[in-house]
N, C-alpha and C positions, 0 to 999 in steps of 0.2 A: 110121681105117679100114684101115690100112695090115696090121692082123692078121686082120681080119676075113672070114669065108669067101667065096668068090667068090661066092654070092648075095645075100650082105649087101650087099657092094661094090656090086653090079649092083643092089639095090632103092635104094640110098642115090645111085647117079651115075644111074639114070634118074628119080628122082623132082626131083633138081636139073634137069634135062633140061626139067621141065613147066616150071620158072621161066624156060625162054627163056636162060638163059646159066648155067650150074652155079656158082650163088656157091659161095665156102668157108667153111666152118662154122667157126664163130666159139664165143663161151664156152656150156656149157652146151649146144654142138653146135645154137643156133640159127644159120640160114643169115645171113649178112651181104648186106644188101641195098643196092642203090646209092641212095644220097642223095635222101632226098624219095619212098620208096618201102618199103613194108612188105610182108612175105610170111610166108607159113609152109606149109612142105610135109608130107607127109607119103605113107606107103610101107604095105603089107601085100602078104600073098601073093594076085597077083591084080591089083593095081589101086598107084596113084599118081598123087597129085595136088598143084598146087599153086595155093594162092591169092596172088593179088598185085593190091598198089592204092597207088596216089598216097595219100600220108600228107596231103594236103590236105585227101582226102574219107574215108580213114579209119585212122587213127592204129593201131591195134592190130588186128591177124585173127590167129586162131587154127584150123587144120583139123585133122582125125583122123581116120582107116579102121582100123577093125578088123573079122576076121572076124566074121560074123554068127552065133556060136557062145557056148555061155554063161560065163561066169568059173568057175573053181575056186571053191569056197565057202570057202576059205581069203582070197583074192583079193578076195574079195568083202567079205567083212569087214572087211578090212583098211581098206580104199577108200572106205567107206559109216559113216555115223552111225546111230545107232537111227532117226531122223525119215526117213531116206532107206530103210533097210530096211521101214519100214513101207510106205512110198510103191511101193516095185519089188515087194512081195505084191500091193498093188491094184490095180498096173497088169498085172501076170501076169494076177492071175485074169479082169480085163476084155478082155484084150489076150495069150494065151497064144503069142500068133505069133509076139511081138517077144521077143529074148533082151535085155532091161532092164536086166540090172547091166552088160552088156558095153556097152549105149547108154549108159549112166553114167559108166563110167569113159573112153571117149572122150569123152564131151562134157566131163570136166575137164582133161582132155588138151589138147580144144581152146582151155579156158579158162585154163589155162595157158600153155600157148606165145602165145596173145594178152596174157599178163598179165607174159612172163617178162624187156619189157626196162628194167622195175624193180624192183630189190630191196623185199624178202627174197622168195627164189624161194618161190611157193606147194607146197604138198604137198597131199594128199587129201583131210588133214582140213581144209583150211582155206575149201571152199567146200562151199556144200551146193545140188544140183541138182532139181526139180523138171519133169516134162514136161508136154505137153497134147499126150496123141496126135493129139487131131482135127485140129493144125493143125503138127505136126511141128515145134513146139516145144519148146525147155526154157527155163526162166529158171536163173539161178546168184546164188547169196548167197553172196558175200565174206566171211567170216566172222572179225571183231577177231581179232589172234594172241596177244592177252594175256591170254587166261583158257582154262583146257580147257572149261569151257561157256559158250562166246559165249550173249551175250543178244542182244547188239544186232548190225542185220545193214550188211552197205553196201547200195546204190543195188542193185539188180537187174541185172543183163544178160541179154539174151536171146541165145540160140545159135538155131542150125535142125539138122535129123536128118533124114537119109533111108536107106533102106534097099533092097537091088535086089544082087541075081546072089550071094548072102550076104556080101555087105559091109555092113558100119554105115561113114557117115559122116555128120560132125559138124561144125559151122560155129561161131564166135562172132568178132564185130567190135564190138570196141569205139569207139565214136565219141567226136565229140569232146567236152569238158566242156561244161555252160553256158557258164562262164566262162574267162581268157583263159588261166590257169592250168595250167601242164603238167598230163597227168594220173597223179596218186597214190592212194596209199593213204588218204590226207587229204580229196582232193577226191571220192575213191567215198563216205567215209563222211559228208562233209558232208552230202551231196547227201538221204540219209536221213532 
């Protein structure tokens, strides 16, 4: 952060500020958290937050804010499957209030940095997102990295969304496995 312009600086050291003591950013610019505790913050123009929890009751969080405004259609492409482009038309035309691709690509955001302190770090394509406006959910499918057209999905996870003063924010917590097994790539897809 040491180049970065002084409101960078100032979104990046207040939003370590919500965690109660500013960890230092660690690889891949997640925050390092003290022992037996998980977090994940995050910053936009407007708002900051951070979530944080004893890794006893829940091993992985992920959080997101983004303006409440729509993606570039470049962006959007980019970020999205044809099954997910179909999805963000239907929710448009039932739901024209909500900007959908911009709730999308945060909620992988969030499902990312909940996902990212095991290798191989995920990218865009590699989960595919689902919402159910009624209840301010999404679910997320983990999608195999070994083929460009996954067939088979992992276990689901569920994120939460809400919306208020034009911010999107986005929630996913990953709990812990059935079993007593760290959690993998291996044990999302067992569980299928």
């Amino acid at each position: 952060m040491a180049h970065a312009a002084a409101k960078r600086r100032h979104e990046f050291t207040t939003t370590r500020h919500c965690a109660h003591r500013p960890p230092p950013a660690g690889p891949l610019r997640r925050p390092h958290m003290a022992p037996g505790i998980t977090g994940s913050l995050t910053h936009c123009a407007g708002y900051r937050a951070a979530a944080v929890a004893h890794t006893t009751d829940i091993p992985h969080l992920g959080v997101d804010a983004e303006p409440h405004a729509p993606l570039p259609p470049s962006v959007r492409n980019d970020i999205t499957s044809p099954t997910e482009r179909t999805h963000l038309r239907q929710l448009h035309t039932a739901h024209p209030d909500i900007h959908w691709d911009r709730l999308l690509f945060s909620a992988k955001e969030s499902l990312y940095k909940a996902c990212s302190p095991w290798p191989p770090p995920l990218h865009f394509e590699d989960a595919e997102i689902t919402f159910t406006p009624h209840t301010h959910a999404f679910t997320a499918h983990l999608l195999p990295p070994q083929t460009p057209t996954p067939t088979t999905k992992t276990t689901p996870l569920t994120g939460h969304w809400h919306t208020s003063h034009h911010i999107l924010v986005t929630a996913v917590a990953i709990p812990h496995p059935p079993t007593t097994h760290p959690l993998t790539w291996e044990t999302l897809t067992a569980q299928r």
